[in-house]
Structure formats: C-alpha cells, structure tokens
C-alpha positions as CSV (number, residue, x, y, z in Angstrom):
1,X,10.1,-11.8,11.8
2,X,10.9,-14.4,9.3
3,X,7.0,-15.3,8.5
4,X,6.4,-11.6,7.7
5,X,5.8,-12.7,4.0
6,X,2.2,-14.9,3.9
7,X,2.9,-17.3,1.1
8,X,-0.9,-17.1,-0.5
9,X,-1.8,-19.3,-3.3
10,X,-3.0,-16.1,-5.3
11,X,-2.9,-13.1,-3.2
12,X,0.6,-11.1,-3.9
13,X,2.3,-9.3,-1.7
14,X,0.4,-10.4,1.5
15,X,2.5,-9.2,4.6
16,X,2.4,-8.4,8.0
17,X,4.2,-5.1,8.8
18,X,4.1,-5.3,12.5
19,X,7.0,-6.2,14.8
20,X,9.3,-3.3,13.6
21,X,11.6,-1.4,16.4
22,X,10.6,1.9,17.6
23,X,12.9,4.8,18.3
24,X,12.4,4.9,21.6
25,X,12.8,1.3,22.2
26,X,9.5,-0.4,22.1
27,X,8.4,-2.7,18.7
28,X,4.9,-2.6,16.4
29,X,2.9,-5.4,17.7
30,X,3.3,-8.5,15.4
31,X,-0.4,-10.1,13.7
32,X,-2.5,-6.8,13.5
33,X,-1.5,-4.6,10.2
34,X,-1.7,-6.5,7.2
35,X,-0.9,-5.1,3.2
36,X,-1.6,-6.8,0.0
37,X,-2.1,-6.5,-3.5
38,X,-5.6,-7.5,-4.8
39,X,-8.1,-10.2,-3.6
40,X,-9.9,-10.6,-6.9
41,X,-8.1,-13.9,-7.2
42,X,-8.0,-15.0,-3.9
43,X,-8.3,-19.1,-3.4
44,X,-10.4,-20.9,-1.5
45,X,-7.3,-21.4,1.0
46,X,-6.2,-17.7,0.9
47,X,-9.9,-16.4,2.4
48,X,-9.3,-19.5,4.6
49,X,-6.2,-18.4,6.0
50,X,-6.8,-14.7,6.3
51,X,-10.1,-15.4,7.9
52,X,-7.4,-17.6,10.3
53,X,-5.8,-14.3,10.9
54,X,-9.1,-12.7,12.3
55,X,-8.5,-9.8,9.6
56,X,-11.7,-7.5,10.9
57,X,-11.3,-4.4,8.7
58,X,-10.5,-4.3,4.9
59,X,-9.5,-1.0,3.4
60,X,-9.6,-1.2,-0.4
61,X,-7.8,2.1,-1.8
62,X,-8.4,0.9,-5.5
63,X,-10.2,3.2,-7.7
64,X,-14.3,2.1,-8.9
65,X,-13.2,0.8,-11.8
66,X,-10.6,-1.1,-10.6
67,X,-12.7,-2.7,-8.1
68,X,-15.6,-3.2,-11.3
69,X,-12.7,-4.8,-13.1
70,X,-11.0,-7.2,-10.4
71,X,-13.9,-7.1,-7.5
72,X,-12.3,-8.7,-4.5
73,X,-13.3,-12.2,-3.5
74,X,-12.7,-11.0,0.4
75,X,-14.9,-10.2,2.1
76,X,-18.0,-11.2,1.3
77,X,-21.5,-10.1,3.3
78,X,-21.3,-12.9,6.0
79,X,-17.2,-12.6,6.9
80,X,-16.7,-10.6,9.9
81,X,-14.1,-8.0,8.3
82,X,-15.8,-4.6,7.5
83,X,-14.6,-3.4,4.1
84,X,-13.7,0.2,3.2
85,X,-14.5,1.9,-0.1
86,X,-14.2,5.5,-1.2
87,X,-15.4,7.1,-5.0
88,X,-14.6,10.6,-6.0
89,X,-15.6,12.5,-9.1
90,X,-11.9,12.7,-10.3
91,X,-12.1,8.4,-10.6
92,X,-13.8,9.1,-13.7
93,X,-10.5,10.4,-15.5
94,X,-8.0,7.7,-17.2
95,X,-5.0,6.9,-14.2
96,X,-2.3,9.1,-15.0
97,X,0.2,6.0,-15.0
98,X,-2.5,4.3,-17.3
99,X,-1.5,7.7,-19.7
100,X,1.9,7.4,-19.1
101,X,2.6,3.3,-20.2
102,X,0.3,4.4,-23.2
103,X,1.7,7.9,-24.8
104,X,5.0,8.5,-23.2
105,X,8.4,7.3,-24.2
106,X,9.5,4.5,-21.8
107,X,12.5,4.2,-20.9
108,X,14.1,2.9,-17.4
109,X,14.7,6.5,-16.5
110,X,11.5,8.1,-17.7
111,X,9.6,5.4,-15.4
112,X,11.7,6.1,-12.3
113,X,10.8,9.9,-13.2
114,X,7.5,9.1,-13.6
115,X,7.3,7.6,-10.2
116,X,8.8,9.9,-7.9
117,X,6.7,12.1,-9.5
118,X,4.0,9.6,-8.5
119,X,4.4,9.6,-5.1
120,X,5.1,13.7,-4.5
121,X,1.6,13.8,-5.7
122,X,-0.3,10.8,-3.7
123,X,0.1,11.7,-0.3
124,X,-2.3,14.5,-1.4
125,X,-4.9,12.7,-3.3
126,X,-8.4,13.3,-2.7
127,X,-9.8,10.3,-2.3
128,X,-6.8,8.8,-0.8
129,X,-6.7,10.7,2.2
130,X,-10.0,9.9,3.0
131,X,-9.0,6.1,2.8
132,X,-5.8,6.5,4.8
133,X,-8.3,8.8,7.1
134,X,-10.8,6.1,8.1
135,X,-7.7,3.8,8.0
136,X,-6.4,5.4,11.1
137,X,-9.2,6.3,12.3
138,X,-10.2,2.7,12.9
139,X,-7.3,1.5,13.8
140,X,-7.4,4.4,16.9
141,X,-11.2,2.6,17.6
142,X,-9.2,-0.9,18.0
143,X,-10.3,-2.3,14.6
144,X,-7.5,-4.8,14.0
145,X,-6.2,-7.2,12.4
146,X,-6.4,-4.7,9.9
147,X,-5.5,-5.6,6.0
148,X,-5.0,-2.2,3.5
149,X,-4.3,-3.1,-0.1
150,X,-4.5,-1.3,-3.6
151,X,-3.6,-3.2,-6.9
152,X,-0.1,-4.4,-6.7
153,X,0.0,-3.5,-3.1
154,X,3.1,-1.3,-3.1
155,X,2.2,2.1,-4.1
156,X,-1.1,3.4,-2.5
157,X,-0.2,0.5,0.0
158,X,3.1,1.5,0.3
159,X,2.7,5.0,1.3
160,X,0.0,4.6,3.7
161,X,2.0,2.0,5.2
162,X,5.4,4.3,5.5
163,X,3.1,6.4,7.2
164,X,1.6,4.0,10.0
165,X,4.8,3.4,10.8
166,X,6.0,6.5,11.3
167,X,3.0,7.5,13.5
168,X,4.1,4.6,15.5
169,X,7.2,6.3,15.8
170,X,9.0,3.7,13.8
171,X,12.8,5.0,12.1
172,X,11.9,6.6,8.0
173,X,15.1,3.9,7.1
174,X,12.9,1.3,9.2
175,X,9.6,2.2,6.9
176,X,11.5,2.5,3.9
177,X,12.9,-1.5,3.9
178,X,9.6,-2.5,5.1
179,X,8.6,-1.2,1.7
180,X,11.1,-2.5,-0.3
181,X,10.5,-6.2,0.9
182,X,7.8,-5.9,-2.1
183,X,10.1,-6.8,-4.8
184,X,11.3,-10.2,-2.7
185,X,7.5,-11.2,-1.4
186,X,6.2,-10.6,-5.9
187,X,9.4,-11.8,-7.6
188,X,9.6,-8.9,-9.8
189,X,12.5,-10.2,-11.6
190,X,11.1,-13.6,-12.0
191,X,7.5,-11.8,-13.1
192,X,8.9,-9.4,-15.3
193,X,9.2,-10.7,-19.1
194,X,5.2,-12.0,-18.8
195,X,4.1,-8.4,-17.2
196,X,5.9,-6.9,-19.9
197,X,4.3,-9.3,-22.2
198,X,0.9,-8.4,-21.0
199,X,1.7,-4.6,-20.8
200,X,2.6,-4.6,-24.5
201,X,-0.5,-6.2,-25.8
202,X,-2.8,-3.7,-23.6
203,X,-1.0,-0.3,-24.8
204,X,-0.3,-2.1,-27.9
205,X,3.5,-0.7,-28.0
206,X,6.5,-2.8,-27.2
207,X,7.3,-2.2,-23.7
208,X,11.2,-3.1,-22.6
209,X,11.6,-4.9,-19.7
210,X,14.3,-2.1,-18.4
211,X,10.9,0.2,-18.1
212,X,8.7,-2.6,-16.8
213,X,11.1,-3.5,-13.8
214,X,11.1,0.1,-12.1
215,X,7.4,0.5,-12.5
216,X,6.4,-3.3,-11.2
217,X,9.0,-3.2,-8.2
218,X,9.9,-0.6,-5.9
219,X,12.7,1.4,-5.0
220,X,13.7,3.3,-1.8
221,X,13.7,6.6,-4.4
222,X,10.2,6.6,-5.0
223,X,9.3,6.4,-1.1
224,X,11.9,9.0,-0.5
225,X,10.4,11.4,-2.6
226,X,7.4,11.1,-0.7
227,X,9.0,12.0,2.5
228,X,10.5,14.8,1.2
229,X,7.6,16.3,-0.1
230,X,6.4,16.2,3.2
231,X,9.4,17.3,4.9
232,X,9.0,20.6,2.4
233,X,5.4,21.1,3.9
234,X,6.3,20.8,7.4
235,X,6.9,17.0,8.1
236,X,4.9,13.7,8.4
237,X,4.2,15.0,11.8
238,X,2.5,17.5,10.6
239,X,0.7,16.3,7.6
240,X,-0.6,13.5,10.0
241,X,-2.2,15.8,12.4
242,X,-3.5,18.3,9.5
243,X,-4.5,15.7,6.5
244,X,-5.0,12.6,8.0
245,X,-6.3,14.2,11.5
246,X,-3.9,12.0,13.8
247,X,-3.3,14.3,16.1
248,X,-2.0,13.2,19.3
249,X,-4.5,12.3,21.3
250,X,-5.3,10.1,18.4
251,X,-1.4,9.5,17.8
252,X,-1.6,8.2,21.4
253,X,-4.4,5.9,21.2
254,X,-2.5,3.9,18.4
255,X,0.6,3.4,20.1
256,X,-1.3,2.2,23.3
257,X,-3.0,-0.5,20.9
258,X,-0.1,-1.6,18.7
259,X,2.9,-1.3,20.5
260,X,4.1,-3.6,23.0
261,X,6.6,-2.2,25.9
C-alpha cells in the first residue's frame, strides 16, 4: 500500500495497518484499522480528514494524566466515533520510563535494555488489557474504521497492533515491519536533536542523542521481546484466548469482517 502513511498536519504516526498478507493466502482489509500518536494537536484539516475516513471507534490507551495533560482534540460529543478510556489505581504512580529518563544512567544500551524490558512487561498491564480487550471486542461487533493510539503511537500502539495482526493470522515478520514503519512515518532521525533538547530541560540532565534515538524510534528487538515473552507463556494464541478473551469463535468473527478472500 503506498498511502499506508496519512500525511496529517499534526497528528504523528497516523497509519493504516490493513492490507497485510495472511498465511494462508488471504490479506487484512485495507481502510478499517487505523494507529496514531496523540490527537491533542490535531488541525482543523486532520479531524477533517479522519472524520473522511469514517473512523467510528477511538481507543485511547494513554494514562489519565496523559489524557489531563494533552486531551485529544478527536472526538468531540457530536463526531460519530465512540471513544475508549480506561483508569486504574496503579495510573497514580510516576511511568516507569518517566523514572528511568530521570534517575538512571542513559546510555544507547541501557535504553534498548530498558525497552525490551518494557515490552516483556506490557502485554500484561492491567489496564492495558482491558483497552486491547474492548479493542477486540469491538472490532468482533463490526465497529470499524477503528483508530487505537497511545502517546507516540509505537509502544502501547505497537503491541496491540502486532497482536491484531496476528489474530488475523498475519506472519510475526509481517507484524514486526508493520511496526517498524514508525521510525519512517515520525522522522526520528530528523526529530531527534529537538526531542533530546526537550528531554533534557524536563529531567533537567543532559540527555545524548545516542539514548534519545532508541527510546523515540523503534526496533524490531523491542517487539521481539514481546513475542517471546509470550511464546514462554504458551503463545499469542494463547494469551489471546486467555487475556484478551479472543477465543475462536471471537477469533472467527474478526477474520470474517476484515479479511478479504
């Protein structure tokens, strides 16, 4: 698909992740799963043209105070999407990677650490799996277009997208360069020396750019180390049907409504 990547005027990362091959032959219908970073700074145009999309269900799987901070401008009461929220007790606690730019030693290699470490743990977040729960459980009801976003739209997003496209019975390698088309659709490179400009006036510390590049972009590591956390605990088969209650009846429902023969 070469429009995959939605040039927004202010929305990062905006993407459609359909149109992938299958294993078995058959492709993600293209135009109904969306991802994104954050819509606090969405234009004028950008609501227009996601509104153009007919975008009806908006999972938000920021944290409260994230969505205090940077409230989304989409959607508002009167847009047709529904949006998707979820608080849990733990959101009162500072974000560990907000703990980790401000106390640990940052180096390229303690960041790439840091992140694998990141996503062994969110596949198994609390309030997350309720998120990626309604997310598929909506879906299976037929409510799509369908945009899920977090902050940067590559973490949070990333792994709940890895795991759509999985249950769609899309190839790991498949879902893994679907997620690394993040660093081309931001710029990292090109964004780097202001985010670590910005970085190093919020923790107050000099941050070098060799630690800001792993923790802005992605890297197929990070995903990996999500997969085989779940390959440990029995597979994404499983932890779909146990976790995320996509069991097959459900599993079947979703490749009925996005998958074309």
């Amino acid at each position: 698909m070469q429009d995959r990547v939605k040039p927004l005027e202010r929305v990062l990362n905006f993407r459609d992740f359909g149109g992938y091959p299958t294993e078995d032959g058959g492709s993600v219908k293209a135009g109904l799963l969306f991802r994104s970073a954050h819509l606090s700074e969405a234009t004028g145009a950008d609501r227009d043209a996601i509104r153009r999309l007919g975008v009806r269900l908006v999972v938000d799987l920021r944290r409260p105070d994230e969505r205090r901070l940077q409230p989304n401008l989409w959607p508002e009461p009167a847009d047709p999407a529904r949006l998707v929220t979820e608080d849990h007790p733990e959101d009162s606690y500072e974000p560990p990677h907000l703990a980790f730019l401000r106390s640990a030693e940052l180096t390229g290699d303690s960041v790439r650490a840091f992140m694998r470490e990141t996503y062994r743990r969110l596949p198994f977040d609390p309030r997350l799996i309720a998120l990626y729960r309604h997310w598929f459980a909506a879906l299976a009801e037929g409510e799509a277009p369908a945009l899920v976003h977090c902050a940067a739209g590559k973490d949070r997003t990333g792994v709940i997208c890895a795991l759509t496209l999985i249950a769609l019975g899309v190839p790991q390698d498949v879902a893994i360069d679907d997620y690394l088309l993040t660093n081309d659709a931001v710029g990292v490179r090109t964004r780097m020396p202001k985010i670590a400009e910005s970085m190093g006036k919020r923790f107050g510390r000099v941050i070098p750019e060799e630690a800001v590049l792993p923790f802005l972009g992605v890297e197929a590591d990070y995903l990996h180390a999500m997969f085989v956390t779940l390959a440990e605990a029995g597979g994404p088969t499983l932890y779909l049907q146990e976790t995320l209650g996509v069991d097959a009846d459900l599993q079947a429902r979703l490749r009925r409504l996005y998958l074309a023969a």
